[in-house]
C-alpha positions in Angstrom: -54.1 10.5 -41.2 -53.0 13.3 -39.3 -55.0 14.5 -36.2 -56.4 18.1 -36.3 -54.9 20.5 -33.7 -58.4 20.7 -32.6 -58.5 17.4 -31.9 -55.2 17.2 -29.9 -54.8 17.5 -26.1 -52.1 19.8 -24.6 -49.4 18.2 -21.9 -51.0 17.6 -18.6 -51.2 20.3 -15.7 -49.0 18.1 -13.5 -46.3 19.7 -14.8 -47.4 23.1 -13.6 -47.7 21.3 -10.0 -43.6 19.7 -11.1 -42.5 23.6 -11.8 -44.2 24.7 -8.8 -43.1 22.7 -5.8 -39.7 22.9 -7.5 -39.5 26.2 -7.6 -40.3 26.4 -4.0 -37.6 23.9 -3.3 -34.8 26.0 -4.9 -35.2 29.4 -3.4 -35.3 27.7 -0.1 -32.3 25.6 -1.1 -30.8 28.7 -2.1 -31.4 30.5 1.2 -30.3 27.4 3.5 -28.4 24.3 2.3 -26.2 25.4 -0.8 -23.5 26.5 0.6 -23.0 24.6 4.0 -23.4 22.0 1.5 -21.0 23.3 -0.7 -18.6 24.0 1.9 -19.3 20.2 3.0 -18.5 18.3 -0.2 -15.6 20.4 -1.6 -14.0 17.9 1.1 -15.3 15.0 -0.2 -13.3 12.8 -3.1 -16.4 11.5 -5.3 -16.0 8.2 -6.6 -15.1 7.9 -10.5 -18.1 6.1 -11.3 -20.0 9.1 -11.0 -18.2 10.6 -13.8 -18.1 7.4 -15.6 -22.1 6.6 -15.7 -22.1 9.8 -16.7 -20.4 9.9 -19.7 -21.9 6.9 -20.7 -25.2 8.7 -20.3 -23.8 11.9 -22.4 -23.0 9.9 -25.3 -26.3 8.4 -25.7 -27.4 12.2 -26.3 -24.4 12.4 -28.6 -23.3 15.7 -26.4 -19.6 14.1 -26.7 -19.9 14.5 -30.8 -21.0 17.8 -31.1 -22.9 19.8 -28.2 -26.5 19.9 -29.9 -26.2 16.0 -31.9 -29.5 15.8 -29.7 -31.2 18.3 -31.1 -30.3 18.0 -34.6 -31.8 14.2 -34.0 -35.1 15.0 -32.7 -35.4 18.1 -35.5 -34.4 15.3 -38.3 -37.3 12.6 -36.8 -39.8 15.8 -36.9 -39.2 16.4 -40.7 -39.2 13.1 -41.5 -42.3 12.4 -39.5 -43.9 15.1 -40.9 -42.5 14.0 -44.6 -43.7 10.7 -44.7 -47.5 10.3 -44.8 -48.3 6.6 -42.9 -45.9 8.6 -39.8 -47.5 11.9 -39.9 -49.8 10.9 -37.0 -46.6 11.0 -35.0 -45.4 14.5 -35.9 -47.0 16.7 -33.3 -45.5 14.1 -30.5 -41.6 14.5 -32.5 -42.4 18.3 -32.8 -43.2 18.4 -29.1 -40.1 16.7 -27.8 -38.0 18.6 -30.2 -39.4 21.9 -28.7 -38.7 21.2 -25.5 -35.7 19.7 -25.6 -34.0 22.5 -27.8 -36.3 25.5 -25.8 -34.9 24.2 -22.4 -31.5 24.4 -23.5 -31.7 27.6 -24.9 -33.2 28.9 -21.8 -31.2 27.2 -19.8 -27.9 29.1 -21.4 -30.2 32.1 -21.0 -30.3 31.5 -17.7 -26.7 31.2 -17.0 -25.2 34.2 -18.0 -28.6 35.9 -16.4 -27.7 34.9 -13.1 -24.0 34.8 -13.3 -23.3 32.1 -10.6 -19.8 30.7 -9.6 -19.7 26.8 -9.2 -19.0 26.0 -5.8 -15.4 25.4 -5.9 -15.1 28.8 -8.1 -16.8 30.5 -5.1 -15.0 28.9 -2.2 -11.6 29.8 -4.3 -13.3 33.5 -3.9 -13.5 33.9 -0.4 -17.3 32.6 -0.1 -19.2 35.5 -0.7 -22.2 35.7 -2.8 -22.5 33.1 -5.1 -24.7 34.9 -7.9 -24.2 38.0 -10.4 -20.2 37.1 -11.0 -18.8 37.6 -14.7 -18.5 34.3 -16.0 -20.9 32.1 -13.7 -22.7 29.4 -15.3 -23.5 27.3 -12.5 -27.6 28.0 -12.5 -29.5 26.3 -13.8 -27.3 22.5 -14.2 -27.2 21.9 -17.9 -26.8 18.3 -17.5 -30.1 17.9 -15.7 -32.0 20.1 -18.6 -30.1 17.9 -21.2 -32.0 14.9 -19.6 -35.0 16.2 -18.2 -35.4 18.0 -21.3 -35.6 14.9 -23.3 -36.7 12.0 -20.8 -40.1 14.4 -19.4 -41.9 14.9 -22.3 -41.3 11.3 -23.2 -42.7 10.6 -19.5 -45.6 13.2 -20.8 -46.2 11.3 -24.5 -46.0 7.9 -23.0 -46.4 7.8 -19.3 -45.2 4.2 -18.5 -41.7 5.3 -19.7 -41.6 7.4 -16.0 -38.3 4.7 -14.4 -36.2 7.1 -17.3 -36.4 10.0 -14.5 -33.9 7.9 -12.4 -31.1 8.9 -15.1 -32.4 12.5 -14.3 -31.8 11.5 -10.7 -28.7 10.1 -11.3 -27.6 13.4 -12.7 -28.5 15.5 -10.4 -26.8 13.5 -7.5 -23.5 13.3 -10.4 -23.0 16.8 -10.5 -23.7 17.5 -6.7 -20.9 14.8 -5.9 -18.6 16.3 -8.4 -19.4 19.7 -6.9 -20.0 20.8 -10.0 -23.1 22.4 -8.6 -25.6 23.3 -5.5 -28.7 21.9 -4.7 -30.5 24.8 -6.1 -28.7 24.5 -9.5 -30.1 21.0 -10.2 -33.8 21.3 -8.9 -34.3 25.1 -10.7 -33.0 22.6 -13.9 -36.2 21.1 -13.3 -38.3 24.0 -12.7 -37.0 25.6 -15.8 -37.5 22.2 -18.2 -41.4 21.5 -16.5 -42.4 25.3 -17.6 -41.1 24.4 -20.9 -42.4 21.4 -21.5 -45.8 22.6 -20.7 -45.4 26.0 -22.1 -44.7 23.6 -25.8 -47.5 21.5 -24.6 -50.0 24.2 -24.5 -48.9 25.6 -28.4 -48.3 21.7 -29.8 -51.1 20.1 -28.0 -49.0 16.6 -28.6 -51.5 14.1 -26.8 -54.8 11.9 -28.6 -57.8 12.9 -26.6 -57.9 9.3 -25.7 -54.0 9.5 -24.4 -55.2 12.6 -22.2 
């Protein structure tokens, strides 16, 4: 039987605390670390591993197939949830994870060509000046860490003991620093942006029992 929205809890406020004290950490990563840091590991050589562990990670997602396989995945288990009577129950927690997943990464691109920001190698191959508001940008936020997060926290949300999957978020975030693929910044605002969504969806899908609340 499916459980009235009434009767449904919204995501937990933690996440508010996540997108918070994230926040915080990228503007002051923006106004100290990124680009000494930047400047630091566009000497570096990152092992292929990296890149590697990576890709293996990416084509779990299916983001090697076709960019969104992802999303069209979690959409297809929400219809089908919703479809089939004896899985309804489930369909506000498919709905949720669909939402955020697909939300974040539309943001996300929002995001990009808001800010217009050079990766670090494209703004050291400038002269180092600003790194924001250049045509073409797309370095803030990283969308490798909202492909993860995007999926993996609301999971952590639905069914907390699942929490060790933020280590692949992890793992990404320290991937595309050692690639130089992006600043500190970058990859923590990722997670700012994919916390507000998840409880943004949270608060209008209310995916969690009262009991799991």
């Amino acid at each position: 039987m499916e459980v009235p929205y009434r009767e449904r809890a919204a995501a937990p406020r933690w996440l508010l605390t996540v997108a918070a004290v994230t926040a915080v950490l990228t503007v002051l990563a923006i106004v100290t670390i990124d680009q000494p840091l930047a400047r630091w590991l566009a000497g570096y050589q990152p092992l292929s591993i990296w890149d590697r562990i990576l890709s293996v990670l990416e084509w779990g997602l299916g983001l090697p197939l076709i960019p969104w396989t992802s999303g069209i995945a979690l959409v297809v288990a929400m219809i089908v949830a919703s479809a089939v009577p004896r899985w309804r129950p489930h369909a506000p927690a498919w709905m949720f994870l669909a939402a955020t997943h697909i939300l974040s990464r539309i943001a996300m691109v929002q995001l990009k060509d808001l800010t217009g920001r050079l990766r670090p190698l494209e703004w050291l191959k400038r002269g180092g000046s600003d790194t924001f508001l250049w045509e073409g940008g797309i370095s803030f936020p990283s969308g490798h860490v909202v492909l993860f997060a995007s999926v993996i926290l609301p999971l952590v949300v639905l069914v907390p003991r699942t929490w060790p999957l933020l280590g692949i978020v992890a793992f990404a975030m320290l991937a595309r620093l050692a690639a130089s693929a992006h600043y500190v910044s970058d990859v923590i605002g990722a997670l700012t942006l994919v916390a507000l969504v998840t409880w943004v969806c949270g608060q209008a899908i209310r995916p969690l029992s009262r009991r799991a609340a």
